[in-house]
Backbone as CSV, one residue per row, in Angstrom:
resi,resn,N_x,N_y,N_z,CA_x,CA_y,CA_z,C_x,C_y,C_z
1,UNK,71.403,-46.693,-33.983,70.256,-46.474,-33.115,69.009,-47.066,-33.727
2,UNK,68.978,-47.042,-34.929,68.060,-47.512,-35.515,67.782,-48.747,-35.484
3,UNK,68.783,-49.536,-36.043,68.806,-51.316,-35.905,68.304,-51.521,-33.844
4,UNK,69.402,-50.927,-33.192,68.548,-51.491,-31.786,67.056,-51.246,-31.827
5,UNK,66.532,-50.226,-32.169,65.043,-49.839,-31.958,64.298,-50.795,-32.889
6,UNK,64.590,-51.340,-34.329,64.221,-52.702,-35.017,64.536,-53.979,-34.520
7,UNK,65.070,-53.676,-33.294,65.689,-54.964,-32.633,64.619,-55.307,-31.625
8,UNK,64.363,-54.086,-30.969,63.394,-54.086,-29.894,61.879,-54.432,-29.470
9,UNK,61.490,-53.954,-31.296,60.394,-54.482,-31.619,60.340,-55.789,-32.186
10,UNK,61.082,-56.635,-32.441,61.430,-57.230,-32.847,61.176,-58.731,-31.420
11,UNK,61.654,-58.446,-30.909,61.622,-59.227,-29.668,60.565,-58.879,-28.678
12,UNK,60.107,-57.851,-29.167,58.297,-57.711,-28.351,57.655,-58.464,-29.595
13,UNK,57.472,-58.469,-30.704,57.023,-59.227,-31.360,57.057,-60.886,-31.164
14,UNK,57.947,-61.049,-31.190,58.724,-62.366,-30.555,57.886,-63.107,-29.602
15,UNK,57.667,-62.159,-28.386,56.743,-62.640,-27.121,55.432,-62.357,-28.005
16,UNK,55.279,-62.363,-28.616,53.609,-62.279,-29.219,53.298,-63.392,-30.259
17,UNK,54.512,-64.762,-30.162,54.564,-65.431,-31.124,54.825,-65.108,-32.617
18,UNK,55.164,-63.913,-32.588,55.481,-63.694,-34.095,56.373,-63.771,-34.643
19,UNK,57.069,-64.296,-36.030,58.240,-63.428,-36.459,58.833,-62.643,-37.221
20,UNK,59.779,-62.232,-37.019,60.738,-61.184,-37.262,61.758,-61.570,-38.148
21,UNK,61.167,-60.954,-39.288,62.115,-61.299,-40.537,63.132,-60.136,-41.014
22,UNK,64.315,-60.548,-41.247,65.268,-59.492,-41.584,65.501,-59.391,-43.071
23,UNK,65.235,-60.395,-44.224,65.675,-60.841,-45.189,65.910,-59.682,-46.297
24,UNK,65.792,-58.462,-46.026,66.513,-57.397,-46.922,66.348,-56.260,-46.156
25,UNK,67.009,-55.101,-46.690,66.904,-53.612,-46.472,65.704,-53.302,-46.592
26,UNK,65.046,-53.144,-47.577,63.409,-52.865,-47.695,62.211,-53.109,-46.409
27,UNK,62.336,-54.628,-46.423,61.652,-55.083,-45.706,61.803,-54.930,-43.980
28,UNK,63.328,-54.465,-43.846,63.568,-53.964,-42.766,63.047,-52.490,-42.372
29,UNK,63.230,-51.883,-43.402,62.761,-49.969,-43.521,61.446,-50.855,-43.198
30,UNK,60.737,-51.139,-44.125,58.809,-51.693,-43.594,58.697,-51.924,-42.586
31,UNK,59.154,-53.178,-41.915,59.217,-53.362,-40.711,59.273,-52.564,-39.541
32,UNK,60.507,-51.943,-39.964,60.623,-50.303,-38.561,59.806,-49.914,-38.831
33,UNK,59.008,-49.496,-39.879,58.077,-48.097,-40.398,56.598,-48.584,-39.300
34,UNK,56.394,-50.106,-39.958,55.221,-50.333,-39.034,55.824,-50.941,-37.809
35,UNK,56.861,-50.959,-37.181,56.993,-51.421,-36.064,56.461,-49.843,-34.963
36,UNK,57.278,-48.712,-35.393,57.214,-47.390,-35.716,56.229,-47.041,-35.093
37,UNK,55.146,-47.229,-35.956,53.348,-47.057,-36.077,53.099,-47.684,-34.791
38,UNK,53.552,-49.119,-34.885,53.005,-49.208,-33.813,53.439,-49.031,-32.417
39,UNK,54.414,-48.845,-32.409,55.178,-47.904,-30.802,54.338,-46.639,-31.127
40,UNK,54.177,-45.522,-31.943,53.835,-44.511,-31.561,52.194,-44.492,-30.856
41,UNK,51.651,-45.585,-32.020,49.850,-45.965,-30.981,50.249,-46.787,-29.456
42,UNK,51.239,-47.622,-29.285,51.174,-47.893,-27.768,51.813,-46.676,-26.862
43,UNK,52.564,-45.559,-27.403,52.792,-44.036,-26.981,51.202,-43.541,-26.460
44,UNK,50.503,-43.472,-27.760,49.588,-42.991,-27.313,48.493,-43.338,-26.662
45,UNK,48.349,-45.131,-26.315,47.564,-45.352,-25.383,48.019,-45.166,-24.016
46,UNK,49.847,-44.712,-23.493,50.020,-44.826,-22.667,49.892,-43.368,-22.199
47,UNK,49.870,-42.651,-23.545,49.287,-41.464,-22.918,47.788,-41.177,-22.641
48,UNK,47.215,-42.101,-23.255,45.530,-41.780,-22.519,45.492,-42.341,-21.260
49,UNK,46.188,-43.511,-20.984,46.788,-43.981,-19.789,46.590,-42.555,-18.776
50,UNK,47.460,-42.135,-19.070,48.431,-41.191,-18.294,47.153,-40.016,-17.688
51,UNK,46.565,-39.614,-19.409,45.492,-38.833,-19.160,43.908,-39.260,-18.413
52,UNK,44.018,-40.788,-17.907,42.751,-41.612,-17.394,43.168,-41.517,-16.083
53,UNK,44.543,-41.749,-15.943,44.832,-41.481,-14.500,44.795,-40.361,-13.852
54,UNK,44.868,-38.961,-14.411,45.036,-37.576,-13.592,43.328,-37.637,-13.681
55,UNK,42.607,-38.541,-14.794,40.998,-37.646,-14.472,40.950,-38.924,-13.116
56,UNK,41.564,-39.953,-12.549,41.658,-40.080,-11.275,41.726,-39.593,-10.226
57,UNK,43.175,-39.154,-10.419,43.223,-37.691,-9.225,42.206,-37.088,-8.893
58,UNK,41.943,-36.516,-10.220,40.718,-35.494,-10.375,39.294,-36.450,-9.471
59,UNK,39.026,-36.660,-9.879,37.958,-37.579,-9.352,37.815,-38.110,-7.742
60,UNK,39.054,-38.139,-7.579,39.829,-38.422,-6.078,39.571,-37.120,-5.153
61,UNK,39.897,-35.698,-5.977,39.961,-34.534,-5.185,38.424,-34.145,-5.555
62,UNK,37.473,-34.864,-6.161,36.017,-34.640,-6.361,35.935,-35.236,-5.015
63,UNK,35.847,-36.314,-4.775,35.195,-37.282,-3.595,35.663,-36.544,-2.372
64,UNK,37.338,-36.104,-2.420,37.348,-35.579,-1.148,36.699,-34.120,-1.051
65,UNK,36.005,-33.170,-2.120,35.226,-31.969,-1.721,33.858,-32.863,-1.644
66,UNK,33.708,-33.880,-1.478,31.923,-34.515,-1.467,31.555,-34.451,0.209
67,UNK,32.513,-34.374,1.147,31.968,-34.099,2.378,31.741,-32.936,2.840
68,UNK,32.556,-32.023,2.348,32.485,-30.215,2.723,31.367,-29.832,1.956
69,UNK,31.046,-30.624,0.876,30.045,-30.005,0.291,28.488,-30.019,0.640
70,UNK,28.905,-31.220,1.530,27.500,-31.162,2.605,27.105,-30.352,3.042
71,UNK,28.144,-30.008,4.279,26.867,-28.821,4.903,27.458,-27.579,3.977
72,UNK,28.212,-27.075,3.478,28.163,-26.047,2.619,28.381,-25.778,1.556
73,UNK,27.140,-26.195,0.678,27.223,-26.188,-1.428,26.746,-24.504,-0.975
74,UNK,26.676,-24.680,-2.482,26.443,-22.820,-2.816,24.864,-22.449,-3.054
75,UNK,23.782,-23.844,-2.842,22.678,-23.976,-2.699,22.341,-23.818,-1.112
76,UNK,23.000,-24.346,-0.270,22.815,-24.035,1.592,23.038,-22.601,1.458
77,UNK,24.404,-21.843,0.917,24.645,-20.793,1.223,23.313,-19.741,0.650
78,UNK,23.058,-20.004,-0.859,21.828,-19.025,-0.821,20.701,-18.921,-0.455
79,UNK,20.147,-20.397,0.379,19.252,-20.409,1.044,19.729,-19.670,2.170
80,UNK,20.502,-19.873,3.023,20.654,-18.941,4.280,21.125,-17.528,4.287
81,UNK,21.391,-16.808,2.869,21.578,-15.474,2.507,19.309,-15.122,2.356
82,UNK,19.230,-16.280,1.922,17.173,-16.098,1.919,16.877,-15.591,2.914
83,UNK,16.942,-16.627,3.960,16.744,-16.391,5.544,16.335,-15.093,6.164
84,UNK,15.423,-14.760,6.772,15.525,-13.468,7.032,16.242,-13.840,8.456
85,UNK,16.719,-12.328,8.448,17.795,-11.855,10.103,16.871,-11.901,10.915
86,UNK,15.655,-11.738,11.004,15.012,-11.848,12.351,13.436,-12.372,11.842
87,UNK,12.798,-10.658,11.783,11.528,-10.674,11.584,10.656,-11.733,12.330
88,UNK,11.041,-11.207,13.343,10.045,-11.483,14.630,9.917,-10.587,15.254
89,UNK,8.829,-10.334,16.536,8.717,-9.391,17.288,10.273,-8.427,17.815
90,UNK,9.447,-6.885,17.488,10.639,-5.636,17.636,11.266,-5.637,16.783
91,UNK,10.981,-6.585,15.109,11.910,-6.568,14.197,11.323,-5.021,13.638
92,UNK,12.567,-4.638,12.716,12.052,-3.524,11.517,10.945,-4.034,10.434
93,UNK,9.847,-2.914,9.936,8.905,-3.558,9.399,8.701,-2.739,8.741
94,UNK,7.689,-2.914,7.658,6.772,-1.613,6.991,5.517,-2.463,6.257
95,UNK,4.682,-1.539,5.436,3.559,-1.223,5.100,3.163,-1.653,3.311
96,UNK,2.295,-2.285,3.053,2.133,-2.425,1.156,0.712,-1.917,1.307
97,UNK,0.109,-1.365,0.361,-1.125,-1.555,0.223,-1.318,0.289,0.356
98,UNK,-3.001,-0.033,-0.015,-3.659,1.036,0.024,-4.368,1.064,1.733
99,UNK,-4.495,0.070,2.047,-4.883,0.706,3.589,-3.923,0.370,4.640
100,UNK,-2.527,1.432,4.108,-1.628,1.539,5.205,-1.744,2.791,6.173
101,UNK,-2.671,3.685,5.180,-2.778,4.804,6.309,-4.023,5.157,6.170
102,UNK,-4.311,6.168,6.563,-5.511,6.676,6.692,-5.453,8.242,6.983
103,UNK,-5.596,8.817,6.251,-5.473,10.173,6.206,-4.163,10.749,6.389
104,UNK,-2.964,9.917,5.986,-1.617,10.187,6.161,-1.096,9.605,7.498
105,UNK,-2.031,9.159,8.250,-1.871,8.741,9.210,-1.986,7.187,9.543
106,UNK,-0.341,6.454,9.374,-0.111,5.311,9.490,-1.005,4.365,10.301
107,UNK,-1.358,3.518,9.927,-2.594,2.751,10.269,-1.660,1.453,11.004
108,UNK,-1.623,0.778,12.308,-1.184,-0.438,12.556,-1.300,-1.563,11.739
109,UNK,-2.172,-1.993,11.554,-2.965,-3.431,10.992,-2.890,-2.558,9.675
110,UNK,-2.928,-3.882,8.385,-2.824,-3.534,7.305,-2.837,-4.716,6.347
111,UNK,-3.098,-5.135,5.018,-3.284,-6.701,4.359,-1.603,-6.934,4.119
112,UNK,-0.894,-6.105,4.161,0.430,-6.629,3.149,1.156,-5.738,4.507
113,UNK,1.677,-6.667,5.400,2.882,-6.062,6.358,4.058,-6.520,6.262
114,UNK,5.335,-6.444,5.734,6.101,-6.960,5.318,7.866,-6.545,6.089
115,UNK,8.378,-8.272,6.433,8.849,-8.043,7.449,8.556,-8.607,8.926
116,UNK,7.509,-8.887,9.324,6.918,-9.586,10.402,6.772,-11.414,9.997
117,UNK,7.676,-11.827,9.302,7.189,-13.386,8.810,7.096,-14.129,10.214
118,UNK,8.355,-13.884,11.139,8.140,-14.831,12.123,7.685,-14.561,13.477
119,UNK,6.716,-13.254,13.319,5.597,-13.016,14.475,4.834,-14.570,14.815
120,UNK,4.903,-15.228,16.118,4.221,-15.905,16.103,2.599,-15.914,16.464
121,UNK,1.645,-16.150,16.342,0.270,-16.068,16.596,-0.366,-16.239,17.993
122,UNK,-0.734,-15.189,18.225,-1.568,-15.370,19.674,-2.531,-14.878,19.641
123,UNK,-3.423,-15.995,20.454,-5.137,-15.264,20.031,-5.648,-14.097,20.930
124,UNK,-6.342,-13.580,19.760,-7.146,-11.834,20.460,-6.219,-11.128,20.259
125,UNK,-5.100,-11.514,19.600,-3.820,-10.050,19.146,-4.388,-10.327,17.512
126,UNK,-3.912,-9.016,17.183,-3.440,-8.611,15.830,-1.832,-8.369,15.725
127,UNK,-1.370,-9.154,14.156,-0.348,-8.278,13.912,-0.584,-7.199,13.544
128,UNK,0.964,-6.066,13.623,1.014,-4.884,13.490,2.326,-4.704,13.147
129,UNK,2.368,-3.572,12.638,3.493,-2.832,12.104,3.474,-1.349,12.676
130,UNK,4.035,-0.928,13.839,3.783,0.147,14.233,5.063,0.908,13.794
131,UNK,4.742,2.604,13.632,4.930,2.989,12.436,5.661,4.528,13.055
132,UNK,6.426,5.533,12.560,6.265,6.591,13.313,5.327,7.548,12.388
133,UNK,4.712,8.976,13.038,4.345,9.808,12.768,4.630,10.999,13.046
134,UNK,4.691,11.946,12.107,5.519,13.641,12.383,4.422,14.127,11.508
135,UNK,3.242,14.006,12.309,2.321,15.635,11.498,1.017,16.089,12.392
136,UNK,0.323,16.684,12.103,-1.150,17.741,12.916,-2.256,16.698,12.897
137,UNK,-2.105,15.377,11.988,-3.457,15.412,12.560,-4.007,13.877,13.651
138,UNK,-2.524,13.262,14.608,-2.622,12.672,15.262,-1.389,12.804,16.220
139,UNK,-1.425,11.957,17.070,-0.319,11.856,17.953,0.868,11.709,17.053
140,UNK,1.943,12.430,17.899,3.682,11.732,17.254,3.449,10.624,17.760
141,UNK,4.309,9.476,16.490,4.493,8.040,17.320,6.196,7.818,16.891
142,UNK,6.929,7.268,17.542,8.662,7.242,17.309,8.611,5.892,16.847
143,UNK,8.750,5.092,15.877,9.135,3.762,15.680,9.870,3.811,14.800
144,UNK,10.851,4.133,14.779,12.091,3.968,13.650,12.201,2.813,13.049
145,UNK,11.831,3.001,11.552,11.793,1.803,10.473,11.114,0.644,10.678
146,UNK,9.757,1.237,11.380,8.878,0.166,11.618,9.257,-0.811,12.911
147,UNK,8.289,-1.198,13.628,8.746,-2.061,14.584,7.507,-3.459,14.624
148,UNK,7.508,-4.422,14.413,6.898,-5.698,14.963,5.956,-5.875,15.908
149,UNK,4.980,-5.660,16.453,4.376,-5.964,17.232,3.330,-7.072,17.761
150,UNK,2.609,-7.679,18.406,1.724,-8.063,18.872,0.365,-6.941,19.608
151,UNK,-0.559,-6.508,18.951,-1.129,-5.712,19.681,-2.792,-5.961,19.838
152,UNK,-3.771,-5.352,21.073,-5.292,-5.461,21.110,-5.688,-4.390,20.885
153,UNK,-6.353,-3.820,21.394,-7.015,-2.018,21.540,-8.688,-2.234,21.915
154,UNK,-9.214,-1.393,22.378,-10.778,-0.984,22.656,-10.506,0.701,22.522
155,UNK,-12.078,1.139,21.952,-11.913,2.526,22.328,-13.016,3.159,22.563
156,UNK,-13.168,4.356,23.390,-14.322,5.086,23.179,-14.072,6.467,23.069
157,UNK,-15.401,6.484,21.962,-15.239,8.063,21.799,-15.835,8.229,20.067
158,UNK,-15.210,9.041,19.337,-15.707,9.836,18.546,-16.000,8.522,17.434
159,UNK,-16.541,8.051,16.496,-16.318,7.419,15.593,-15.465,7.602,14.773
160,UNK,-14.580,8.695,14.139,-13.809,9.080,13.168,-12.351,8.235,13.687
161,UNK,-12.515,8.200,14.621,-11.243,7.675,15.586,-11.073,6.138,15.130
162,UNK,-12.244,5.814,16.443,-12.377,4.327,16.650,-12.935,3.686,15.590
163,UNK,-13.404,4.082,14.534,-13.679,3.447,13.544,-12.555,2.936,13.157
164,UNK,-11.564,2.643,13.000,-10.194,2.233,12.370,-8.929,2.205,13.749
165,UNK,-9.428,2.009,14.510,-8.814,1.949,16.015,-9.034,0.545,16.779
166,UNK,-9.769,-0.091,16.100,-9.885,-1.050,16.978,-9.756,-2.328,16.148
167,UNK,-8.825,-3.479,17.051,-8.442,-4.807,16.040,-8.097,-5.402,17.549
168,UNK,-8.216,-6.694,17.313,-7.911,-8.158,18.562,-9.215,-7.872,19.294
169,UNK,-9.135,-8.307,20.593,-9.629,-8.795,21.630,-8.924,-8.408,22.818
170,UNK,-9.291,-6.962,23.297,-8.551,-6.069,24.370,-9.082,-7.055,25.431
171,UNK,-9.836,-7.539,25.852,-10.345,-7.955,27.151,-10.323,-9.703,26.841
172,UNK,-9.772,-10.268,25.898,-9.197,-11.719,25.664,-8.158,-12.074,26.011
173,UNK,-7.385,-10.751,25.106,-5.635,-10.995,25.561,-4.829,-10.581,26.416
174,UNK,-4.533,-12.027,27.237,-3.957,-11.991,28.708,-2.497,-12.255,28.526
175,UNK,-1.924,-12.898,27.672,-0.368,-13.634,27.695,-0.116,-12.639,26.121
176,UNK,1.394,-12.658,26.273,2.430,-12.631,25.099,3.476,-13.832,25.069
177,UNK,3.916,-13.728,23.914,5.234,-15.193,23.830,5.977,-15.165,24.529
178,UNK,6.508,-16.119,25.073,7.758,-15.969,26.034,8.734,-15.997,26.100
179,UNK,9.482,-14.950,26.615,10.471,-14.091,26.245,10.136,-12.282,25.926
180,UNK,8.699,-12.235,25.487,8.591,-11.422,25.327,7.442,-10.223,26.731
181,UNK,7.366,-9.382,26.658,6.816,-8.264,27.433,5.225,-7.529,27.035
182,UNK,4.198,-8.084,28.225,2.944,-6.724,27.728,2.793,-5.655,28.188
183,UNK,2.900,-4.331,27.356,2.501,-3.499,27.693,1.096,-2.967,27.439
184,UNK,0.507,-2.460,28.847,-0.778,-1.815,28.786,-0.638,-0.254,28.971
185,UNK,-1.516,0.305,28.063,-1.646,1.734,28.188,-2.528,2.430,27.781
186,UNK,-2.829,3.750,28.053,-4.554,4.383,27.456,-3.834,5.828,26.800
187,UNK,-4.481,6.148,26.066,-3.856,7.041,25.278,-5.576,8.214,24.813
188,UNK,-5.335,9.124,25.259,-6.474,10.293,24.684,-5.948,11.001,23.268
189,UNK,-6.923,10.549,22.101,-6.546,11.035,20.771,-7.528,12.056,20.459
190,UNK,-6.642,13.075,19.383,-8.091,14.234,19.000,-7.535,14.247,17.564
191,UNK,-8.363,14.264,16.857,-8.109,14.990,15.362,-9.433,15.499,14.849
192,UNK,-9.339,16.334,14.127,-10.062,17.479,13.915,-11.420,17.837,14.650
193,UNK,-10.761,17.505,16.217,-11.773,18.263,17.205,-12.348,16.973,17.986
194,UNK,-12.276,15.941,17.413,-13.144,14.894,17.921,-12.315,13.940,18.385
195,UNK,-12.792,13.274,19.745,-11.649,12.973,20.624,-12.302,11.702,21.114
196,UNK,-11.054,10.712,21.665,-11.244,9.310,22.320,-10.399,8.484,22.703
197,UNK,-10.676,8.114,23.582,-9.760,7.300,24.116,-9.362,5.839,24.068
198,UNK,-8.055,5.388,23.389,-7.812,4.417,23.168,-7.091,3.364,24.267
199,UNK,-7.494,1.992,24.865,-6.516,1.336,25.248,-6.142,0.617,24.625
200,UNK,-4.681,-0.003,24.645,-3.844,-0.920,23.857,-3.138,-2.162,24.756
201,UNK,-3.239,-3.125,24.095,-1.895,-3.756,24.808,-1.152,-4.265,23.735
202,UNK,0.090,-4.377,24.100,1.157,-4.647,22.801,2.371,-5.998,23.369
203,UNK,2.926,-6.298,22.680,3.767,-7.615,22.921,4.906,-7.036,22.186
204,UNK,6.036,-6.832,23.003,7.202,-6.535,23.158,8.734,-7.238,23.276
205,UNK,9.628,-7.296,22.781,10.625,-8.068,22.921,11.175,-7.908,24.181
206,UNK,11.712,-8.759,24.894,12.083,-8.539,26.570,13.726,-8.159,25.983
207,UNK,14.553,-7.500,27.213,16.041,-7.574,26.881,16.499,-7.536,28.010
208,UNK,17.925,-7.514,27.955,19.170,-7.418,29.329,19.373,-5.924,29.443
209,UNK,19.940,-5.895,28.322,20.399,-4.158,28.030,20.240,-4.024,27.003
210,UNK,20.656,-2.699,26.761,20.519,-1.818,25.279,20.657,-2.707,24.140
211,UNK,22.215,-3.490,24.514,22.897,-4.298,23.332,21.490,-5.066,22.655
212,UNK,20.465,-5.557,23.254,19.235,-6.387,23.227,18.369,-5.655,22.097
213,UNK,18.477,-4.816,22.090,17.758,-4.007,21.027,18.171,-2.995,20.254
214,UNK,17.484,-2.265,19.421,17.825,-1.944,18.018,19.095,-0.500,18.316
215,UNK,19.449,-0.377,18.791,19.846,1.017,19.438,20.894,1.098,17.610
216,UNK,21.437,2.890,17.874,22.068,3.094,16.168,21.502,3.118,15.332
217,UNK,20.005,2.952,15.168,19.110,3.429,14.224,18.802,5.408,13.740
218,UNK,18.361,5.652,12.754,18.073,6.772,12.322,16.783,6.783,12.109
219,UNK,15.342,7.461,12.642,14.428,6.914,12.371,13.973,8.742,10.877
220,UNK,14.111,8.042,9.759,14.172,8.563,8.578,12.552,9.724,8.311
221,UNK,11.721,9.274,9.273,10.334,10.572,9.489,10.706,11.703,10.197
222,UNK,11.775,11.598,11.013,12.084,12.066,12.071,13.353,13.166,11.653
223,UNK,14.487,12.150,10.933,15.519,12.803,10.384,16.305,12.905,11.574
224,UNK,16.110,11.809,12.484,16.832,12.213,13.998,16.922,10.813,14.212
225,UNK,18.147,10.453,15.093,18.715,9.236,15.678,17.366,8.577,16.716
226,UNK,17.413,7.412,16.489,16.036,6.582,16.982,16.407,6.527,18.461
227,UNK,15.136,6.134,19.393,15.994,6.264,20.126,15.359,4.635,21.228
228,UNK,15.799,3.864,20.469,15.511,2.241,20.676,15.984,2.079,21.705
229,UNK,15.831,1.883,23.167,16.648,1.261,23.947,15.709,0.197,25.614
230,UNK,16.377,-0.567,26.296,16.625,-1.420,27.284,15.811,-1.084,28.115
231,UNK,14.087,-0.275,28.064,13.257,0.369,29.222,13.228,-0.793,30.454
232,UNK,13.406,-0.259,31.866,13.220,-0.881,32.726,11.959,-0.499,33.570
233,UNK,10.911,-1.034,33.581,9.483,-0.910,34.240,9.939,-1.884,35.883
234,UNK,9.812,-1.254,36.874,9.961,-1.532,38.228,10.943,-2.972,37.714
235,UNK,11.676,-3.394,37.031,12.428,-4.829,37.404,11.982,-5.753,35.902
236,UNK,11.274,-4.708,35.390,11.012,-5.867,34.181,11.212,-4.405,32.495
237,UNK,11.900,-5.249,31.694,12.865,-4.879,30.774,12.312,-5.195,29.384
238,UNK,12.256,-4.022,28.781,11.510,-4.528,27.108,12.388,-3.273,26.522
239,UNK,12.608,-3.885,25.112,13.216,-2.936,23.826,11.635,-1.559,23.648
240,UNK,11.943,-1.056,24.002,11.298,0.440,23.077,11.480,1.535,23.192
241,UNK,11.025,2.822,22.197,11.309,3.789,22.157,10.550,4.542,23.476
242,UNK,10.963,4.797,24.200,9.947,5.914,25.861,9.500,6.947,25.196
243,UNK,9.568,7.441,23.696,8.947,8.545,23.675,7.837,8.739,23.329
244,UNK,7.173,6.957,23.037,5.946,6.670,22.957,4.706,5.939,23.787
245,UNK,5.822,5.929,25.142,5.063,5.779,26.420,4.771,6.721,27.331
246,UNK,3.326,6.287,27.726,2.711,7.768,28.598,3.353,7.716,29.970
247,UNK,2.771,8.363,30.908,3.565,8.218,32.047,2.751,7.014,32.902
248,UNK,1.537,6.901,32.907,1.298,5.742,33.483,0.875,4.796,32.635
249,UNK,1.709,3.656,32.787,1.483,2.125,31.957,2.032,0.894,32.804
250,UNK,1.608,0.103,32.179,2.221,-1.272,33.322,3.157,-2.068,31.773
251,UNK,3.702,-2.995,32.926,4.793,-3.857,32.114,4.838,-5.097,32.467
252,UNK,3.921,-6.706,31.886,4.356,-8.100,32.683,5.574,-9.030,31.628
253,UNK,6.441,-9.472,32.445,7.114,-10.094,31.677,6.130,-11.391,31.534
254,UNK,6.702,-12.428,30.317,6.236,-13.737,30.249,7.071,-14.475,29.480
């Protein structure tokens, strides 16, 4: 076995113009030894070979994840885990700051409302974050976990009130976004004796049905199931809670 394998190299040598001398035992052992050597380094270039070609493959099954990775790397995905779910009008909202309330009593307008990013802007409204309330020294208001609004107001009456009651342009703002619903309404407030009357108008999310709005909420002031649903005003349809509408109010879609 040996002599064929000194044979072999022998005649690859051959094609390389070289020759191949047999002229003793010694020089034959040498010969194999570095013939040897050098089969085992062309072994091992054919194994880097071998190993240049799978980082092919490899490289091959790179290019083919280079189109999926378009629209979805793991950079798209955590940008759209960023994304907020809505936060637009009728979204859930809340309050930062020191002038979120006012005597315990949740204040609409506020510097840090968070949650409302994609309220869009309409002039003579204020944003708002309307809020619920469960105590003595104003109206109950039901808004489970904050709700989104577009709102105006005017008021008359006591200063303690309307001093912090009034934001937009009640007698400017005629339209809401479209898609969405205005409601107008007047509301008589008293706290500690001194009384006035507020009007509002607010910008509302329009819906089909219930499914349209927040319904399955818990509103957590309350400790009682919210009660978000599909109000129908003569033919025209907005998400809110009725337990914060008076009995007479109007409703325009837009």
């Amino acid at each position: 076995m040996r002599i064929s394998i000194a044979w072999l190299i022998c005649l690859a040598l051959a094609l390389g113009a070289l020759a191949c001398s047999s002229s003793d035992d010694g020089q034959d052992a040498s010969t194999e030894e570095d013939a040897a050597t050098e089969q085992d380094l062309d072994n091992g270039t054919d194994d880097d070979t071998k190993v240049d070609a799978g980082s092919d493959v490899d490289a091959g099954t790179e290019t083919d994840a280079g189109p999926d990775a378009g629209p979805e790397t793991d950079e798209d995905i955590s940008q759209d885990q960023d994304q907020p779910v809505e936060q637009s009008i009728g979204a859930p909202c809340h309050c930062e700051g020191d002038d979120c309330e006012q005597m315990g009593v949740p204040l609409p307008t506020a510097d840090t409302i968070v949650g409302c990013d994609n309220v869009p802007s309409v002039a003579s409204t204020a944003l708002v974050c309307l809020r619920s309330y469960n105590g003595s020294l104003a109206t109950h208001t039901f808004f489970a976990n904050g709700f989104c609004a577009l709102m105006s107001t005017r008021c008359e009456g006591a200063n303690l009130i309307c001093g912090s009651a009034v934001f937009g342009d009640y007698d400017a703002h005629v339209v809401c976004p479209a898609g969405t619903v205005m409601i107008s309404l007047s509301e008589e407030i008293e706290v500690f004796g001194q009384k006035a009357t507020i009007d509002n108008k607010s910008c509302h999310p329009g819906c089909a049905d219930d499914n349209d709005c927040r319904t399955g909420e818990t509103d957590p002031v309350f400790s009682a199931p919210a009660q978000y649903q599909c109000v129908d005003k003569n033919g025209v349809k907005f998400c809110h809670d009725p337990q914060n509408l008076t009995v007479e109010y109007t409703a325009v879609a837009f």
